[in-house]
C-alpha positions in Angstrom: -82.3 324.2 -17.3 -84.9 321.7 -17.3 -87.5 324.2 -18.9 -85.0 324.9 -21.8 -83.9 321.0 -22.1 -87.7 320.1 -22.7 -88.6 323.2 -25.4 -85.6 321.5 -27.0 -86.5 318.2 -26.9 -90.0 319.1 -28.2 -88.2 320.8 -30.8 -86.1 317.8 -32.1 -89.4 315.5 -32.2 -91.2 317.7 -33.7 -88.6 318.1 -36.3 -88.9 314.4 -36.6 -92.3 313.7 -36.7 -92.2 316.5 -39.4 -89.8 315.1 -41.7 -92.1 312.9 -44.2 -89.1 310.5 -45.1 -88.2 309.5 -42.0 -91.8 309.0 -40.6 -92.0 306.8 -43.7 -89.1 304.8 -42.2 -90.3 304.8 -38.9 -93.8 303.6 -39.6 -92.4 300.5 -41.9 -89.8 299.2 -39.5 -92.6 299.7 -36.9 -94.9 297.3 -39.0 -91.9 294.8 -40.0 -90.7 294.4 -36.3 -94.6 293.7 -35.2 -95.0 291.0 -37.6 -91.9 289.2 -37.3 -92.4 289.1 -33.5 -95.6 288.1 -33.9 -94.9 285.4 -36.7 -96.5 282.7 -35.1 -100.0 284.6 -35.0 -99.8 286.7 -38.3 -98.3 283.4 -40.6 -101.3 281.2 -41.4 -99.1 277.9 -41.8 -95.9 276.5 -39.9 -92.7 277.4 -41.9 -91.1 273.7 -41.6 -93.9 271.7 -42.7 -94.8 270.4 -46.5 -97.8 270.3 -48.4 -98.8 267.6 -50.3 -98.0 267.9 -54.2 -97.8 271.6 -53.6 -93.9 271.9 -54.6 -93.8 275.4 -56.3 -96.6 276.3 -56.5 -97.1 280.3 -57.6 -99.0 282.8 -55.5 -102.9 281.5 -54.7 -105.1 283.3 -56.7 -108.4 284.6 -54.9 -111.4 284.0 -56.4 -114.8 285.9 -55.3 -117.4 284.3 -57.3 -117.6 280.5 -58.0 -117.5 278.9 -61.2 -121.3 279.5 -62.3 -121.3 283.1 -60.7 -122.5 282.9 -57.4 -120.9 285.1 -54.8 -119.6 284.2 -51.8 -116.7 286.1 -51.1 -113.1 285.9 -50.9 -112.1 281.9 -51.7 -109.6 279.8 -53.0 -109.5 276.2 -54.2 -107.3 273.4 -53.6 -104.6 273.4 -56.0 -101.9 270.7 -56.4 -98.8 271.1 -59.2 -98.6 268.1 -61.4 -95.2 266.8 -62.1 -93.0 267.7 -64.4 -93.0 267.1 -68.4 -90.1 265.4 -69.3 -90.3 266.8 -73.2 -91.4 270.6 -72.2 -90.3 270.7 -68.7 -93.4 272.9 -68.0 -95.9 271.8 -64.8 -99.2 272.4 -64.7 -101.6 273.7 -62.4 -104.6 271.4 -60.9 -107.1 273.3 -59.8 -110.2 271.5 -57.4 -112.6 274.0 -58.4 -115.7 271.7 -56.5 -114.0 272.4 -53.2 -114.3 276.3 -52.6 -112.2 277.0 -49.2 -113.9 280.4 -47.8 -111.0 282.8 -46.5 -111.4 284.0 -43.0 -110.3 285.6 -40.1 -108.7 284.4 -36.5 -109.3 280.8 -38.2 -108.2 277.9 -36.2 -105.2 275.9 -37.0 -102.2 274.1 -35.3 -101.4 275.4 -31.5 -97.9 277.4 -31.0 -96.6 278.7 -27.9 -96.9 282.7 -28.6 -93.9 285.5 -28.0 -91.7 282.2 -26.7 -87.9 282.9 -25.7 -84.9 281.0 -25.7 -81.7 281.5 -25.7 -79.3 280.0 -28.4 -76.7 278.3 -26.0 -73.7 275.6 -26.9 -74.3 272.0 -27.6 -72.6 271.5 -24.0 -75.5 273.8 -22.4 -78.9 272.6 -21.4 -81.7 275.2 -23.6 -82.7 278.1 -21.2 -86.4 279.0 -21.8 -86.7 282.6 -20.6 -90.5 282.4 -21.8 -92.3 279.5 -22.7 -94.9 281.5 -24.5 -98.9 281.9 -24.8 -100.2 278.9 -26.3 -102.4 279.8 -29.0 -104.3 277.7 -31.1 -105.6 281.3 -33.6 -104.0 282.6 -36.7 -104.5 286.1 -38.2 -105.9 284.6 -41.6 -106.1 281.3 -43.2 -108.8 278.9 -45.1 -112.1 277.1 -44.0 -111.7 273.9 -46.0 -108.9 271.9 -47.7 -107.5 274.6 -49.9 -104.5 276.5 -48.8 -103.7 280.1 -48.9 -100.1 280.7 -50.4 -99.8 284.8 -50.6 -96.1 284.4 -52.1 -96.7 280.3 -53.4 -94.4 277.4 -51.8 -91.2 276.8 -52.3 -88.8 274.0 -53.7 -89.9 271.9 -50.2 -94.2 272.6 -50.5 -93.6 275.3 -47.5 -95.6 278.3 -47.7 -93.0 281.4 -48.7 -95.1 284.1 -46.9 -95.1 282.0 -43.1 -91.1 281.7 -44.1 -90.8 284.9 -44.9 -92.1 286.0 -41.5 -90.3 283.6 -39.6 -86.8 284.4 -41.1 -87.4 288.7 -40.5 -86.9 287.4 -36.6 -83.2 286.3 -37.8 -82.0 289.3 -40.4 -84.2 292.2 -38.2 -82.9 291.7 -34.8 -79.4 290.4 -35.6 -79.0 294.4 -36.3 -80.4 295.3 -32.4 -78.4 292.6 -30.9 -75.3 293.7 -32.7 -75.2 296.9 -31.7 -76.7 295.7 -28.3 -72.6 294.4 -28.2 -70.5 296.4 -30.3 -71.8 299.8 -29.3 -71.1 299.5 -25.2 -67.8 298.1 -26.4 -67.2 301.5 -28.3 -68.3 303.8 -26.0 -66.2 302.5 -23.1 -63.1 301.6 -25.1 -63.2 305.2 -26.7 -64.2 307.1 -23.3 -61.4 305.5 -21.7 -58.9 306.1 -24.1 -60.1 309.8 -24.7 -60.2 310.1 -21.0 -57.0 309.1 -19.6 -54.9 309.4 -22.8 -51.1 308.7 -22.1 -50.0 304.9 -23.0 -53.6 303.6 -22.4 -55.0 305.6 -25.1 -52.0 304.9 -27.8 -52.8 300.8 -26.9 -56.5 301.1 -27.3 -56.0 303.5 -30.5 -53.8 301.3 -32.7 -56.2 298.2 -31.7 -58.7 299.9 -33.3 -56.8 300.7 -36.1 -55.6 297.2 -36.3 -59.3 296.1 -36.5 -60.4 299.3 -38.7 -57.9 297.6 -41.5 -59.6 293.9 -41.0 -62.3 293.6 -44.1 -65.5 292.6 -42.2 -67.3 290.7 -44.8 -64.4 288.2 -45.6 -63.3 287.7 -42.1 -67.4 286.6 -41.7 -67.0 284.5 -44.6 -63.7 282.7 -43.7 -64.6 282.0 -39.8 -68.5 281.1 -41.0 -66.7 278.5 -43.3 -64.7 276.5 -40.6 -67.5 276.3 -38.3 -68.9 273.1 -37.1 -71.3 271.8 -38.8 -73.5 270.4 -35.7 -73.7 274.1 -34.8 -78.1 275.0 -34.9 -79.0 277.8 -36.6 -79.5 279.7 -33.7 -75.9 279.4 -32.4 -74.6 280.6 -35.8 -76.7 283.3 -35.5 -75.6 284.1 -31.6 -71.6 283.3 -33.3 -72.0 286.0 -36.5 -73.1 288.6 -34.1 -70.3 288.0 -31.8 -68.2 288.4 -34.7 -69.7 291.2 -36.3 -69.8 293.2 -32.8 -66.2 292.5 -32.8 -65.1 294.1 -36.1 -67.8 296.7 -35.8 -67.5 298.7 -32.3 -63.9 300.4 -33.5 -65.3 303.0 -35.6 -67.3 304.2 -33.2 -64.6 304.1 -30.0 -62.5 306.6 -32.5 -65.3 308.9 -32.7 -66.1 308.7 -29.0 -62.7 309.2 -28.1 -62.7 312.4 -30.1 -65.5 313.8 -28.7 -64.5 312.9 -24.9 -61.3 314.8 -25.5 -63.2 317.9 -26.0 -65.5 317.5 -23.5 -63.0 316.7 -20.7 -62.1 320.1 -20.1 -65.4 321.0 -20.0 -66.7 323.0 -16.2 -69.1 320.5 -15.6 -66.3 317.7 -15.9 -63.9 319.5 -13.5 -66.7 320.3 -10.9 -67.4 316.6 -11.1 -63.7 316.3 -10.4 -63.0 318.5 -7.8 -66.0 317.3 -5.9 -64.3 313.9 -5.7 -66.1 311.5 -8.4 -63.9 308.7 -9.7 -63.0 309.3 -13.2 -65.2 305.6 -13.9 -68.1 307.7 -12.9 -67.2 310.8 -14.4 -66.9 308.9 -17.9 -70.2 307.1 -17.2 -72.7 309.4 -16.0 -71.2 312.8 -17.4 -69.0 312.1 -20.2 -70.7 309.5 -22.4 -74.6 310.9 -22.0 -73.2 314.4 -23.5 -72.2 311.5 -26.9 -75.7 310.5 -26.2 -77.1 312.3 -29.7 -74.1 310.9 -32.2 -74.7 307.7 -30.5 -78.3 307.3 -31.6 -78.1 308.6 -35.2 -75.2 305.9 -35.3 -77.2 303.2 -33.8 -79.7 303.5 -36.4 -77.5 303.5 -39.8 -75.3 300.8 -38.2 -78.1 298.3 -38.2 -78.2 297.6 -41.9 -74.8 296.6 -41.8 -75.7 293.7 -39.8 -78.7 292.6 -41.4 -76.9 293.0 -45.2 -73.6 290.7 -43.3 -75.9 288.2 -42.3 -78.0 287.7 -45.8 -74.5 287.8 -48.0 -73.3 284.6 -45.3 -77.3 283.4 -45.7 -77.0 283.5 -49.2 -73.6 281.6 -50.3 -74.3 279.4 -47.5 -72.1 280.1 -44.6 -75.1 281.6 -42.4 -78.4 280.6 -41.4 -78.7 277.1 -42.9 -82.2 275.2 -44.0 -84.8 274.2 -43.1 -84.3 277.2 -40.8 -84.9 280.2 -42.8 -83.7 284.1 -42.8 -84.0 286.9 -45.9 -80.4 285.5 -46.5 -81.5 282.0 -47.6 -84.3 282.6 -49.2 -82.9 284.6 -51.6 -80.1 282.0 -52.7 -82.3 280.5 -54.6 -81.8 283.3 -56.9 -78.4 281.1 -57.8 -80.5 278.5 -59.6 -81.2 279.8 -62.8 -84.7 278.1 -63.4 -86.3 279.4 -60.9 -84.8 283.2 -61.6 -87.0 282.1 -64.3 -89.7 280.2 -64.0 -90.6 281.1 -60.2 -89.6 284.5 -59.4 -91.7 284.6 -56.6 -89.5 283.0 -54.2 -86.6 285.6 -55.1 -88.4 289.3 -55.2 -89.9 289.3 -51.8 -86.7 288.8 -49.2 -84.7 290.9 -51.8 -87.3 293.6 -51.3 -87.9 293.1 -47.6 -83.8 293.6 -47.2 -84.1 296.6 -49.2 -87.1 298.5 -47.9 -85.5 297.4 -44.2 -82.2 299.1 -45.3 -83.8 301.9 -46.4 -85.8 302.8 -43.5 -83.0 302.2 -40.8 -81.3 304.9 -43.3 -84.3 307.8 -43.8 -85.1 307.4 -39.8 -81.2 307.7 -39.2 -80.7 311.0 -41.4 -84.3 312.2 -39.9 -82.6 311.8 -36.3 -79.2 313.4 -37.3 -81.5 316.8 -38.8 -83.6 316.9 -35.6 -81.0 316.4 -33.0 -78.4 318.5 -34.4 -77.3 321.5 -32.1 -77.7 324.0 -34.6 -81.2 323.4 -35.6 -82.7 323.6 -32.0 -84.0 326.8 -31.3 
């Protein structure tokens, strides 16, 4: 048994590791999830703070050679955004060119406690810090001098979009893995119970889940985000619009599970289990649910960008994640403001493409797990 349960599980990641699409997926969500957690290091300026007269500013262009030729590698200059003409509306650009700011590696810059944890509790709660973090005073890139280094430009506020941009991925990537962290557990148990026992318990838990099945998630999220309090951080709205996703989302999934336990009740190894006295808690935990293990993944992986879309459509009319704290959700309303669809459409293409490409992967690695680990294809 254990000979033939290995060949298979060879077989399924081979399958996987063969199937070009979903290795694209994999490697991507891979790279996404290892910058955002390490956002502190890989972001070369602190996402909160301004720079001087450098509201708006378009990506920094990277020179190589100075202004009379001579090379000395990749630079940039100080550059500052004059204000605004009254009769054109147009701003110009001033460029320093007689201070060149070299572009380095591992440069030096302001100290951050590294891979910190804490946990988003009430007002009425005292912060818990699980991990107080690595201080670190290194950043993966940055400048040697007074120019600044602005991949994506600044925003609206002088903040650097691309350090933003890392910092918010920690909000709209994991509020997926903490949602089904919740909602999943709830599904499996509420749907192995009910498939399990049946009789009264199973028609109760049944037409709750139809009673939340018929509740449209998005405008539930939108009307309890709205009456919130406004003294709420943006890390407790975070912790409440998982709660409240998880809570609409784990009742597909317990219908499913149910179906599945009813078959696999009758099953020999489920009677053995019985007649050789194992509570039926047990016999749902440790032989029921594993044999759901397979549907459970697949599902895992394409429920996640349900999550992360819920929480940029709240960040994005304003009921999420609120400023100066960012996520791919508030980035991207300023995409509202006309002018800068315009005029800066820096600040708008890169969380709208991060929340796609994100999407997309959880999406070609689910389908790429559902092909290797389906029943029929393992030889």
């Amino acid at each position: 048994m254990f000979m033939i349960s290995s060949v298979h599980s060879t077989n399924w990641w081979q399958k996987l590791k063969n199937n070009p699409l979903a290795r694209f997926g994999a490697v991507l969500l891979i790279i996404f999830y290892i910058a955002v957690i390490a956002a502190d290091f890989v972001a070369p300026y602190n996402p909160y703070i301004s720079q001087a007269d450098g509201s708006l500013l378009p990506p920094t262009q990277i020179h190589w050679t100075t202004q009379d030729g001579r090379f000395i590698g990749p630079h940039v200059y100080p550059t500052t955004q004059s204000p605004t003409d009254v009769e054109t509306g147009k701003r110009s650009l001033n460029v320093d060119f007689e201070q060149p700011s070299p572009i380095r590696l591992l440069v030096k810059g302001e100290t951050y406690p590294f891979l910190q944890v804490r946990l988003p509790l009430p007002p009425s709660f005292e912060e818990v810090e699980l991990f107080s973090g690595i201080p670190l005073d290194r950043h993966l890139f940055g400048t040697v001098g007074p120019g600044k280094l602005n991949l994506l430009g600044t925003d609206e506020q002088a903040r650097d979009q691309f350090s933003r941009l890392l910092f918010g991925g920690r909000i709209s990537l994991f509020i997926g893995l903490v949602g089904i962290i919740i909602s999943f557990p709830l599904g499996m148990i509420g749907g192995g119970i009910a498939g399990y026992f049946g009789g009264w318990l199973d028609a109760v838990l049944m037409r709750l889940v139809e009673v939340l099945m018929t509740i449209p998630g998005i405008y539930l999220l939108v009307a309890l985000a709205a009456v919130l309090p406004p003294s709420l951080t943006s890390a407790q709205r975070f912790l409440l619009i998982v709660l409240i996703t998880s809570f609409i989302g784990w009742s597909g999934l317990a219908r499913v599970i149910r179906g599945q336990v009813l078959s696999l009740k009758e099953q020999e190894f489920v009677q053995a289990a019985k007649a050789m006295g194992a509570t039926p808690w047990r016999i749902i935990v440790r032989h029921v649910l594993p044999q759901t293990a397979t549907y459970i993944i697949i599902s895992a992986t394409l429920a996640v960008p349900g999550f992360i879309v819920s929480e940029s459509v709240l960040s994005l009319i304003g009921l999420g994640i609120q400023q100066p704290d960012p996520s791919w959700g508030n980035l991207l309303s300023v995409s509202t403001n006309a002018s800068i669809l315009v005029l800066q459409p820096w600040l708008i293409w890169p969380p709208a493409l991060l929340i796609i490409l994100t999407v997309l992967s959880f999406n070609l690695l689910g389908d790429g797990l559902r092909d290797a680990l389906d029943p029929r294809s393992l030889d």
